[in-house]
C-alpha positions in Angstrom: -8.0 3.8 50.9 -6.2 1.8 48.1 -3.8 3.9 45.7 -2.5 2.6 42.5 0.3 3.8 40.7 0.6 2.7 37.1 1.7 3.7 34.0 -0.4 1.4 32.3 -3.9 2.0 31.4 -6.4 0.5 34.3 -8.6 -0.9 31.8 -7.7 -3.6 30.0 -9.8 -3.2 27.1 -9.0 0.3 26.3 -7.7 0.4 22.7 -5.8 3.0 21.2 -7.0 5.4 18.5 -7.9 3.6 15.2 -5.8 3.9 12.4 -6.9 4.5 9.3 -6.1 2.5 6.4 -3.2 4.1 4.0 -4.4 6.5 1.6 -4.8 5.2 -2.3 -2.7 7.0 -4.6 -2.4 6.9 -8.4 0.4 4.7 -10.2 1.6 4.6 -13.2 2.7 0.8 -14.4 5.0 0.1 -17.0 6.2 -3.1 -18.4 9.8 -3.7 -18.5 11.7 -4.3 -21.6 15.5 -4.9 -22.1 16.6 -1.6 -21.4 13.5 0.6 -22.0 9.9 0.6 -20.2 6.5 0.5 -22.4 3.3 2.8 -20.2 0.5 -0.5 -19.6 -2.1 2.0 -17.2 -2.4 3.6 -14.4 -4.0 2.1 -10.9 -4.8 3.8 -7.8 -3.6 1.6 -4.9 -1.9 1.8 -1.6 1.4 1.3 -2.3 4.0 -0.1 -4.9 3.4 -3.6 -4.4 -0.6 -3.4 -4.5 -0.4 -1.0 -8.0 1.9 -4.2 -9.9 -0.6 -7.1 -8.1 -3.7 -5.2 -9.3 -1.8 -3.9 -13.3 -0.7 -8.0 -13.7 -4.1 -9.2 -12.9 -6.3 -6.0 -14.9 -3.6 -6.0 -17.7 -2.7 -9.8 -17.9 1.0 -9.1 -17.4 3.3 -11.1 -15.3 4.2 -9.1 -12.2 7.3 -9.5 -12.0 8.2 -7.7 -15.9 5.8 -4.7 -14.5 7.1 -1.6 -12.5 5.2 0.9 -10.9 6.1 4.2 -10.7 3.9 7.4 -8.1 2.2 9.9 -10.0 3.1 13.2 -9.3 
């Protein structure tokens, strides 16, 4: 009788638990002025970085003059 002792799992194609994909949120995006911000929309996205790529292209904004801040 064989016995294995592993700490891996026998099966090489067992897969671990899916993940699911990061909840969308609501963001509000605001172009930057000098020293004051202007309200442009608000976008529900994933993250930060998603909300200011989806505002530049739905708003025709450059990205980089928008900032986007969580809704509470």
């Amino acid at each position: 009788m064989l016995k294995v002792l592993t700490l891996r799992p026998i099966l090489a194609g067992m897969s671990r638990k899916p993940q699911q994909p990061p909840k969308r949120t609501k963001w509000h995006v605001y172009y930057k002025f000098a020293a004051r911000r202007e309200w442009v929309g608000e976008i529900e996205a994933a993250d930060e970085r998603e909300a200011i790529q989806i505002a530049a292209k739905e708003f025709k904004q450059p990205a980089n003059k928008l900032v986007a801040v969580q809704r509470r």
